[in-house]
N, C-alpha and C positions, 0 to 999 in steps of 0.2 A: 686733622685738627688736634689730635691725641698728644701729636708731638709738639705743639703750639705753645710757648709761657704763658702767652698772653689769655685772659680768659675768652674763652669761645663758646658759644654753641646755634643749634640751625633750626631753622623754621622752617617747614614745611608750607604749600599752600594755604592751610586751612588756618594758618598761621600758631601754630602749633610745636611746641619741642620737641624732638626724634634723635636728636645728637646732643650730645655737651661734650669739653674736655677737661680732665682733671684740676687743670687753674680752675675753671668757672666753678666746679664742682667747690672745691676748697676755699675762693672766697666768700659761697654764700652759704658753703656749710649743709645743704643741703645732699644729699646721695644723688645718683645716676637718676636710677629707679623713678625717685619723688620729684624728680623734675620733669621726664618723659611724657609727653602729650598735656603738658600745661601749656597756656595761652603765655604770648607773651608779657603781658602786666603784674604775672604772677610773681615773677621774678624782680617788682619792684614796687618800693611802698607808695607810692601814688596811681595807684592802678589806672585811675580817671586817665590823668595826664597820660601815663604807657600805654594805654589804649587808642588815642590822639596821635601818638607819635610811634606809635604800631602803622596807623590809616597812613602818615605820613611816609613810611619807609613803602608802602604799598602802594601809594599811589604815585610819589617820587621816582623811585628805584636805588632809594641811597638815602644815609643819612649821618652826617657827618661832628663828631665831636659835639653830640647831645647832653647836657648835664642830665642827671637821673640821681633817685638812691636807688642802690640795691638793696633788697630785702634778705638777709638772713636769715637761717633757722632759728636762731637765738631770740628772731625780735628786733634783731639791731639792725642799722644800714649802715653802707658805705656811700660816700659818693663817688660818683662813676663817670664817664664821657664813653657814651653811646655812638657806636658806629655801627653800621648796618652797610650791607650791597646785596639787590634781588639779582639772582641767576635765571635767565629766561632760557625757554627752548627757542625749538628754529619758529616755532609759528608765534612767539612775542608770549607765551602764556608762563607764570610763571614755575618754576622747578623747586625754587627755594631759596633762604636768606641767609648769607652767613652775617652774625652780629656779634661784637667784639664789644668788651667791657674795658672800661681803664680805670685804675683806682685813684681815686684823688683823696682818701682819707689824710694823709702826710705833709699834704701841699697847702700849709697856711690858711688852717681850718675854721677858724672863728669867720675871717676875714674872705675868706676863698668863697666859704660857704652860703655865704650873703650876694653877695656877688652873684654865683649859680643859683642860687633859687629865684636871686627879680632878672636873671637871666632865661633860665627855664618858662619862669610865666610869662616873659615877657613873647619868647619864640615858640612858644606853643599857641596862645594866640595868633602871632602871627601867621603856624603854621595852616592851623584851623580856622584860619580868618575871623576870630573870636573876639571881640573886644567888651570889655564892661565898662560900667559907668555909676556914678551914684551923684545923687541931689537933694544936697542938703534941702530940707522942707520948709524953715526955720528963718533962715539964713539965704535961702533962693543964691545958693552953688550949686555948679554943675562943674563935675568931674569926669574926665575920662581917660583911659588907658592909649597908649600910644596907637593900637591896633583898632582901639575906637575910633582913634580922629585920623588915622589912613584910612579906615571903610567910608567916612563920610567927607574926606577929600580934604583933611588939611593937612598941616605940618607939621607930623607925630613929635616933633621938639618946641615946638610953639604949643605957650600958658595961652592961648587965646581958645576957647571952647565953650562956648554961652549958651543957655537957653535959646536963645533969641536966634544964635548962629546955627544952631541945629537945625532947630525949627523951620527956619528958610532953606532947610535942605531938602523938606519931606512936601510932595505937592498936596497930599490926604493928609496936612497939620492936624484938621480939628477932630478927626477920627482918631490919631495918635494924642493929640490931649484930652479929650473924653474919656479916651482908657485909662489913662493916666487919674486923671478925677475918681472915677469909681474904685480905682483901685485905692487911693489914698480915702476916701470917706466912705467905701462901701463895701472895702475889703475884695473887692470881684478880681481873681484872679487874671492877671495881665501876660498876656501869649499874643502877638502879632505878627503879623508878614504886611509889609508893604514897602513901596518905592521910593526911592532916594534920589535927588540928582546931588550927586558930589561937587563941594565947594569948588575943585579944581578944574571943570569943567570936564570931566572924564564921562564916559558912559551911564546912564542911569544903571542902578542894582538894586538888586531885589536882596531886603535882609529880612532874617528872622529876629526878633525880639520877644525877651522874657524881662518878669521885673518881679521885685517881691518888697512887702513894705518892714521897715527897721523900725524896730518901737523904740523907746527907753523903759526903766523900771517899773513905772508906771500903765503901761502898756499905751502911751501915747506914738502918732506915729511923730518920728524925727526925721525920717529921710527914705527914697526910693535907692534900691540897691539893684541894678539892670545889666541883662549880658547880652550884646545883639550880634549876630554869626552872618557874613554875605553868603547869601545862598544862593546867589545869581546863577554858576554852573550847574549845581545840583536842579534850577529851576528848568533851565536848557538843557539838560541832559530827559528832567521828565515831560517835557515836552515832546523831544526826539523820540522818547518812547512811546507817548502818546498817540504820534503822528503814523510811531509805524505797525502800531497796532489800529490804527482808523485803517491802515491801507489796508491789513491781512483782511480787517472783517470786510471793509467793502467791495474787494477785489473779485472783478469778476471769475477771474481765474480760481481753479480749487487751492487751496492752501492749508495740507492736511500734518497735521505732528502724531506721530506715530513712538509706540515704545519700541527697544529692538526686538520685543518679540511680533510686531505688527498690530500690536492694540491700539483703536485711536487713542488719544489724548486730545487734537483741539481738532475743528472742524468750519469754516469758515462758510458765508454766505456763499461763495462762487461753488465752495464743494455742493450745497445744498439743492444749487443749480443744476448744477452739470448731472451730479448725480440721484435727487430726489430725495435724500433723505435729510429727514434735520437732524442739529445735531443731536438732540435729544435721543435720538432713535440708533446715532450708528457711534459715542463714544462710549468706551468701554467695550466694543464689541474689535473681533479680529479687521485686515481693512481686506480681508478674503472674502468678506460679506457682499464686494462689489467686484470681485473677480470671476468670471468665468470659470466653470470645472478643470477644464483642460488649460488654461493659464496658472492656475495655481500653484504647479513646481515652479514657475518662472519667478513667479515672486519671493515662495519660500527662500531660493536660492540667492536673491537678490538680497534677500532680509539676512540672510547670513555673510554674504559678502560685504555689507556695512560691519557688521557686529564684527568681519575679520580687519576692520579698516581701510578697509578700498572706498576709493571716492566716488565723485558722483556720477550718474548712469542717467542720457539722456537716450531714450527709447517712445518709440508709439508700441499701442498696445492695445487689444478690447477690454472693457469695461461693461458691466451689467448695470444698468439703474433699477432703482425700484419700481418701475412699471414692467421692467422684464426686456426693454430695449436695451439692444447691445450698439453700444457708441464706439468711438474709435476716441484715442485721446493720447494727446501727446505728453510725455510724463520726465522730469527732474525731479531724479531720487537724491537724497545727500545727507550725509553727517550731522547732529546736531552736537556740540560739543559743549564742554563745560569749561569754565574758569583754568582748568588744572588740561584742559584737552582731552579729555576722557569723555568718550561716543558713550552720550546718557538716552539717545531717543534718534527719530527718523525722521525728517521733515521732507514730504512730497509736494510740488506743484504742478497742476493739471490742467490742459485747457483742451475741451471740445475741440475737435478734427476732426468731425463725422460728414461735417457739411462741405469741410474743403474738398477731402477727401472724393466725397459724392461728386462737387462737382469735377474734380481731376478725371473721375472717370466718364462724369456726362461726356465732357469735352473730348474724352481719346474715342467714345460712340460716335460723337458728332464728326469729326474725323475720319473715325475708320467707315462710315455712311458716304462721307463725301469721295474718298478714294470708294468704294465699292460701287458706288454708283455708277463710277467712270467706265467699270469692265461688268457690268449686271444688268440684267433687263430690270424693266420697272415692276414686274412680277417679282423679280427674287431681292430687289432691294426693298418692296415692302416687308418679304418674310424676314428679314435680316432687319429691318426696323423693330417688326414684333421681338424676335428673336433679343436683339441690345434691351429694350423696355422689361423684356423678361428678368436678363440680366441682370439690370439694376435696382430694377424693385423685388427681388426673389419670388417671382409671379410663375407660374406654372401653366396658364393659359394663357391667349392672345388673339385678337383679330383685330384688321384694320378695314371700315366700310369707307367709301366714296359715295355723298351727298351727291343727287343728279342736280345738274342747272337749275330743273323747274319745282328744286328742293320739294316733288313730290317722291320721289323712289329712291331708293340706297341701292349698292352694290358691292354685296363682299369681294373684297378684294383679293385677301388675303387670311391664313392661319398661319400662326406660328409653328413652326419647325415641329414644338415638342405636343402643341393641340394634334398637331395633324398625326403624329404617333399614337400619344396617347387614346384620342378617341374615332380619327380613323372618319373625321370631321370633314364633310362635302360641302359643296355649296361653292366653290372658288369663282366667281364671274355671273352669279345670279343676279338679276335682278326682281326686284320686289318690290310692293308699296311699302310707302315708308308706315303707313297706320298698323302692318302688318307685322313690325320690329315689335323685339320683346321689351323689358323694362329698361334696358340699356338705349334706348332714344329718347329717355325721360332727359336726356344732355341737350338734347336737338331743339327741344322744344324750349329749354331752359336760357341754353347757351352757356353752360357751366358745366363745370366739371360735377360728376353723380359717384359717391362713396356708398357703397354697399356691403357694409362688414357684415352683416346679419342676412344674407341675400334669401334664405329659405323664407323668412320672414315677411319678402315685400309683396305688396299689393298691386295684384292685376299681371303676376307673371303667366306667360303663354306658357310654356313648357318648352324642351326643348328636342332637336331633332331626332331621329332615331343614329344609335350609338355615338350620342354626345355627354360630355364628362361630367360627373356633377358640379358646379358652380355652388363653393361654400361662399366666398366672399369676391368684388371685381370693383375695378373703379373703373369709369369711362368717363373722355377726355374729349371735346370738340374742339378743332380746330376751325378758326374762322378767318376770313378773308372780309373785308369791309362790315357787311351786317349780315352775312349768309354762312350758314355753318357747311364746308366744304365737306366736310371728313369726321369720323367719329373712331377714336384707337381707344382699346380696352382690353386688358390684362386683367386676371382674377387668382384666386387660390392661394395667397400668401402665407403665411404660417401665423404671422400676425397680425395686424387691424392695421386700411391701408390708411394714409395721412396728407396732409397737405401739402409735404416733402413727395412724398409719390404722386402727385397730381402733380408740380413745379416737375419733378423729371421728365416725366410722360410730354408734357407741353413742350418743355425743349426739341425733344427727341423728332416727338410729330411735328409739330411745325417746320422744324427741317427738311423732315419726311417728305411734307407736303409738296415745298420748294422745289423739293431738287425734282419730285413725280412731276408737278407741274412740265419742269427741263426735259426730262427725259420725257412727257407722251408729245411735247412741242419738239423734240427730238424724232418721234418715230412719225408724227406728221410729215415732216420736212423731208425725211427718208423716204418719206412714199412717194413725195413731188418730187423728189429727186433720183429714182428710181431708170426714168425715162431716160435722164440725159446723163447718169452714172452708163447706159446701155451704152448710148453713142459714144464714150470716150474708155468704154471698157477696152479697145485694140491697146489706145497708148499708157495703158494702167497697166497690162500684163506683166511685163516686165517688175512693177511694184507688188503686183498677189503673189506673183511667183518669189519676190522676198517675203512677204507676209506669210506664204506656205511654208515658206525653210522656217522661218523664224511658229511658226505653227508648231508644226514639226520639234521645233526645240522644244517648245514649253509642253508637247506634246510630253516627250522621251524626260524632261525634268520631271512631271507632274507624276508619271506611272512607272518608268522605269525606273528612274531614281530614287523612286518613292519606294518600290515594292521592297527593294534591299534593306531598307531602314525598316520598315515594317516587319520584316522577319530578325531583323537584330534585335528590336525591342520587343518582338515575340519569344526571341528564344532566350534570350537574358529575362524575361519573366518567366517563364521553363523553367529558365537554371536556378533563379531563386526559388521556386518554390520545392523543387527536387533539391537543392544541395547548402540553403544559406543557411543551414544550423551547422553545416559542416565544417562551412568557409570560416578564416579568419578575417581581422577587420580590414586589411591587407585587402584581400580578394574581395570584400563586400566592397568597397570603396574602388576597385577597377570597374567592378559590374556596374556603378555609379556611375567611373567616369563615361561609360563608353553609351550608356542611357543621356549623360546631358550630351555625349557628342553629335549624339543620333538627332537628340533634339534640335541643339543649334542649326545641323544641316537639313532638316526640316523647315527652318525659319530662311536659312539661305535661300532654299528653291523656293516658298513662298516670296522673295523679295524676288528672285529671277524670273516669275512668272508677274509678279508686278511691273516690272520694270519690262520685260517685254510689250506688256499689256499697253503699256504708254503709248506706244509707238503706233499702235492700230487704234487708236480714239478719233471719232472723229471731231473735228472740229469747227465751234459755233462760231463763226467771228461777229464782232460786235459791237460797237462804243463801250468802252470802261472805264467807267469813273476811278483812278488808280487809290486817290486819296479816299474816297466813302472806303475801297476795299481793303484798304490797308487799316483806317480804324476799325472795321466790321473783325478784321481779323485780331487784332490788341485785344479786342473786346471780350471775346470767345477767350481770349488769353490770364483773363485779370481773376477769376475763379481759382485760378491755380497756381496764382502769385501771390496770393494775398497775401502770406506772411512773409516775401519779398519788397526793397524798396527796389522801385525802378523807376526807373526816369525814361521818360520816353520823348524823344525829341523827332517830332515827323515834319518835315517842311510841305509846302505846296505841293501838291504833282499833276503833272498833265495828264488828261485824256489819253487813251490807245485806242486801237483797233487789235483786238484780239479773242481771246476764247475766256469769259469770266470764268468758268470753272477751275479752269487749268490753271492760270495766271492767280486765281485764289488757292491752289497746291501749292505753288510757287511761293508765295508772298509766306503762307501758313509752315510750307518747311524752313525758308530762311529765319523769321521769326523766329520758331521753334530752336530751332539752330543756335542763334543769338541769344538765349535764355537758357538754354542748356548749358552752354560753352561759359557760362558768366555766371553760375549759380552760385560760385565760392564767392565772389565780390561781396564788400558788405553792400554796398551800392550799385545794383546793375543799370549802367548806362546805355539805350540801344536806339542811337539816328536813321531814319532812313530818309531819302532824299533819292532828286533827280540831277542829274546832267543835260541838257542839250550840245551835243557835240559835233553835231552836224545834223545839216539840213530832213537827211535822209535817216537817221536814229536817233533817238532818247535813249539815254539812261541811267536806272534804276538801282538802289544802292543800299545795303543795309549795316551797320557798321556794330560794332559790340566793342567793350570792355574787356571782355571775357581772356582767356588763357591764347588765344592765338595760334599761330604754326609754324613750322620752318618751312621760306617762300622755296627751299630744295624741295620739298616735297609736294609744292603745289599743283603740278601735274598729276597726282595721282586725286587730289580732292572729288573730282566730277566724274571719277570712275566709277564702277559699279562695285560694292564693297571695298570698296578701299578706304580704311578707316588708318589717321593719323595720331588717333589714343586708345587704351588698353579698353575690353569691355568692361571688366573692373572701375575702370575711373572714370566714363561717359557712357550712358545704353546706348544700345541703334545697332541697326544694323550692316550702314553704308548704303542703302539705297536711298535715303532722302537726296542728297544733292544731285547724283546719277538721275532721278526723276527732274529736276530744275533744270538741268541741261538739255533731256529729253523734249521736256516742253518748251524752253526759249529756244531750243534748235528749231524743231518743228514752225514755231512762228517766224523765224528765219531770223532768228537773234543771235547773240554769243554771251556765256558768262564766262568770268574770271573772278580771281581772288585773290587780295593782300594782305598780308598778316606778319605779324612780330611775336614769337614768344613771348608768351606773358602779358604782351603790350594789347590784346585784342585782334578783331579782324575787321574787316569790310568785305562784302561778296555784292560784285556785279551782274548786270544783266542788260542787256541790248534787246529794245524789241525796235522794226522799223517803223519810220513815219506813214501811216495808210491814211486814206478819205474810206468814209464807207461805203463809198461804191468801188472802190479796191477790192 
């Protein structure tokens, strides 16, 4: 611009001088120096109006052949024509203004100059949607400016503008002539806002109005001198701001503004929620206040990573509250930006995950209970009940009793894996009167769940047996069946006070429990009647033990042999670290890594080859099943861990079977699962399942997805045993879920297949045959 004739100089965002060039410098006479970080209006004698037409060039992006004077050092003006262009960056915000002066002193000045100034007022007005007005008091004229009589809808070249014409524009007339009144006889200053419907039938607007009174010499008034601005945008835009400040504060979700050093700044109602504090209590304080010890690098780094410009970071994470509970919470870090784009603060939003979370893991217990059941006696799927209950509620103790029929005697069942360590805990199959139970049958008699955070404390404790563990705190849990409590499960020792979140898991868990015991001891009955005539047809089974022996034998040699090699790699790569990893470089530390997760993986392998064996020697219950109750029973179980998924579930009628319900509920639970894995990326996961009749002799059964699909080359390998058709990386599993599907619909003397299209989704079938129940 240095090299420029023309006069120049540049605005900065804040709108501000940072440049000029020597024309500009020399027509106003002014130095470099003395113009540097002045406002734009400085540079001309009508500041009012250069500050108007400042807004204008800001809110425009241009502004083209404006009259102006320039102001002088001397005091004197020139007149000028005003041009402006804003330079924006890539994200719309702006960089700066270059603005160009033209000099019109020369150009038929008397005449020119009359001209430019009922020009200038005439478009500044218009630019500021500005119009005034005055009324003669005397005389009963009303006068108005062109920009007047467009805001209230007529023909800014039409003498037609009357009291009367106004008037019938405003629907609150007699609040706007009241003012009016007091203001002429009582001097009370006159400032209004109200609505207009314009003569032209255009949209109602909202304007602002001012007026002030005109005396003569005398100090009588003569006339009203009035300037009214449509403020219609400015009213819609504080509305929009309004609105979006109702939503931060009401929003369930946390909604937290942070400075870049991690100070709060604003704190909303959902934060208050989620995390207990108000905001009184946690702005002005770091937001490390609600972090975890050992989280705390994560965030520091994250707080630095905005401040270097990096965008937003969608992570889960733990969270402390002010009661001392640690929540899980899903969290959007990001930018908050300024006018100019310059990172001035943080803005987080948080939402509770603790419950989804909980239940994702109820459902994979509930699950891993229903496969364990399949290959465990009803002794070690109780201790594997306690054991998951332990789990979820960070419990430390466990026992599970069985209510007798004549709901006078109990019988422990069951100790958990880590009771039976730690206190070395008897009693496994006793029976006792029930009057005989300690404080923990206060549930029995209740029918309710019994919370004992204080347990030293309770009244009428028996004591307990010899080398049993102290009991600080326990909850117990009845399970009931019509109006009889069948069962009583109870966990104890937590670290913190247990809740009504830990009584809702425990019930899931047990009742399950209960279910599947029920199965399994109607399972070892039926074994025992069936004992007799297993004898008689033991000749022509031979031949099948003697596969079940080989196939023994396998899972024998996978379980021990296979196992013991992996055990001594992960033995002796813990050796190596601890004798040589200050030696190793990162290099070496990161093989010894890989060769620990490989040890692992192949650990998870032969736990699925010992599964997948395991199928094969179940025996099986056959039996009417209701296909459709068992296909919602399974959704069902499903919808905990979808919640923040849409899905669509479309399930048609389905016929009756004759089969095994457990299995045939693995079945239905893996494909499902299957179907909601494969379709996670969808914004909308859509998943059918339905039946065919195809003949006389089979049904079938069909589940269909949205999801990512397969190449139908590779569908031979689907129903194999680990044979998986995507990266671990991009789907978990291990490739025994559908290998188990095929297992079972073989068994039931069915067949599955599958069709699929990249990208396009899949569908997986299944054949069971037509039986009666005497089949």
């Amino acid at each position: 611009i240095h090299a420029h004739t023309e006069p120049l100089f540049l605005l900065n965002s804040e709108r501000r001088i940072f440049d000029v060039n020597p024309a500009f410098t020399k027509i106003s006479q002014f130095t470099r120096e003395e113009l540097i970080d002045k406002e734009f209006q400085f540079c001309f004698l009508l500041s009012n109006l250069a500050e108007q037409v400042c807004q204008v060039i800001f809110n425009e992006g241009m502004l083209s052949e404006f009259p102006l004077d320039l102001k002088t050092k001397d005091g004197a003006s020139v007149p000028v024509l005003v041009n402006a262009l804003v330079l924006r960056d890539l994200l719309g915000q702006v960089n700066n203004v270059i603005v160009s002066v033209r000099d019109l002193s020369h150009e038929k000045e008397t005449e020119h100059s009359l001209r430019i100034n009922d020009e200038r007022f005439r478009r500044a007005q218009a630019l500021g949607h500005v119009g005034n007005w005055e009324y003669d008091i005397h005389n009963d004229q009303f006068w108005g400016s062109e920009e007047a009589k467009r805001i209230y809808g007529f023909d800014p070249a039409s003498e037609r503008f009357s009291v009367k014409e106004v008037e019938s524009c405003i629907p609150n007339r007699i609040e706007v002539h009241q003012a009016l009144i007091d203001l002429i006889e009582h001097e009370k200053p006159y400032a209004l806002e109200f609505e207009i419907l314009p003569k032209n039938g255009q949209p109602a607007r909202i304007i602002h109005s001012i007026a002030e009174l005109k005396k003569d010499e005398k100090g009588n008034p003569v006339a009203i001198e009035g300037v009214i601005q449509d403020i219609t945008e400015q009213k819609k835009l504080q509305e929009k701001t309004n609105l979006l400040a109702s939503i931060v504060a009401s929003s369930d979700e946390a909604i937290i503004g942070k400075t870049l050093e991690g100070v709060v700044t604003s704190w909303n109602k959902g934060a208050e929620l989620i995390y207990g504090y108000s905001s009184e209590e946690i702005i002005g304080k770091s937001i490390t206040v609600v972090v975890p010890e050992e989280d705390r690098e994560s965030v520091i780094q994250i707080l630095s990573d905005i401040r270097a410009g990096k965008s937003i970071y969608h992570y889960e994470a733990k969270r402390r509250r002010k009661d001392g509970r640690i929540i899980d919470v899903g969290l959007v870090v990001s930018p908050i930006l300024d006018a100019t784009g310059k990172i001035t603060g943080i803005s987080t939003v948080a939402h509770d995950i603790t419950q989804q979370k909980m239940s994702a893991a109820i459902n994979a217990s509930r699950l891993h209970l229903i496969e364990y059941s399949l290959t465990h006696s009803l002794s070690e799927l109780l201790e594997e009940t306690i054991n998951e209950i332990e789990k979820l509620t960070k419990s430390q103790l466990g026992f599970f009793h069985f209510i007798e029929e004549d709901q006078g005697k109990v019988a422990l069942e069951n100790w958990s894996t880590n009771t039976q360590a730690q206190c070395g805990a008897k009693g496994i199959g006793m029976h006792y009167p029930i009057e005989q139970a300690g404080v923990w049958v206060n549930c029995f008699y209740s029918q309710q769940a019994e919370i004992h955070n204080d347990f030293k404390s309770l009244p009428g404790r028996k004591g307990f047996p010899e080398y049993h563990a102290d009991v600080i705190r326990e909850v117990v849990v009845p399970v009931i069946r019509g109006e009889k409590v069948v069962a009583v499960l109870g966990v104890g020792n937590k670290l913190s006070d247990y809740d009504q979140a830990d009584v809702a898991t425990i019930t899931r868990i047990a009742d399950l429990a209960w279910d599947i015991a029920e199965r399994k001891r109607a399972e070892e009955q039926l074994h025992l009647l069936n004992q007799e005539l297993e004898a008689r047809v033991y000749a022509r089974t031979k031949e099948l033990e003697n596969a079940n022996s080989e196939l023994e034998s396998f899972a024998y040699s996978v379980s021990h042999d296979l196992r013991a090699p992996l055990r001594h790699i992960n033995g002796y790569i813990q050796l190596l670290r601890e004798h040589t990893s200050q030696k190793m470089d990162a290099d070496s530390l990161r093989f010894m890594d890989i060769i620990t997760q490989s040890a692992n993986l192949m650990d998870d392998l032969i736990d699925g080859i010992l599964s997948f064996s395991r199928m094969g020697r179940i025996e099986m219950n056959f039996q009417e099943v209701n296909m459709h109750d068992l296909v919602e029973a399974v959704i069902t179980e499903f919808q905990p861990d979808i919640q923040t998924r849409q899905v669509e579930w479309i399930v048609q009628e389905l016929p009756n079977v004759i089969g095994d319900p457990a299995l045939l509920r693995i079945v239905i639970t893996n494909l499902i699962s299957n179907a909601l894995k494969f379709s996670q990326q969808r914004e909308v996961t859509r998943i059918e399942i339905g039946s065919d009749p195809t003949q006389e002799s089979q049904v079938v059964f069909w589940v269909r997805d949205n999801g990512v699909g397969f190449d139908m080359k590779f569908v031979g390998r689907l129903f194999k045993v680990f044979q998986r058709l995507h990266r671990a990386d991009e789907f978990e599993g291990t490739g025994i879920g559908l290998a188990n599907v095929n297992r079972v619909i073989t068994r039931h003397g069915g067949k599955t297949w599958a069709v699929g299209q990249v990208g396009e989704g899949a569908t997986f079938y299944f054949s069971l045959p037509v039986r009666t129940a005497e089949e």
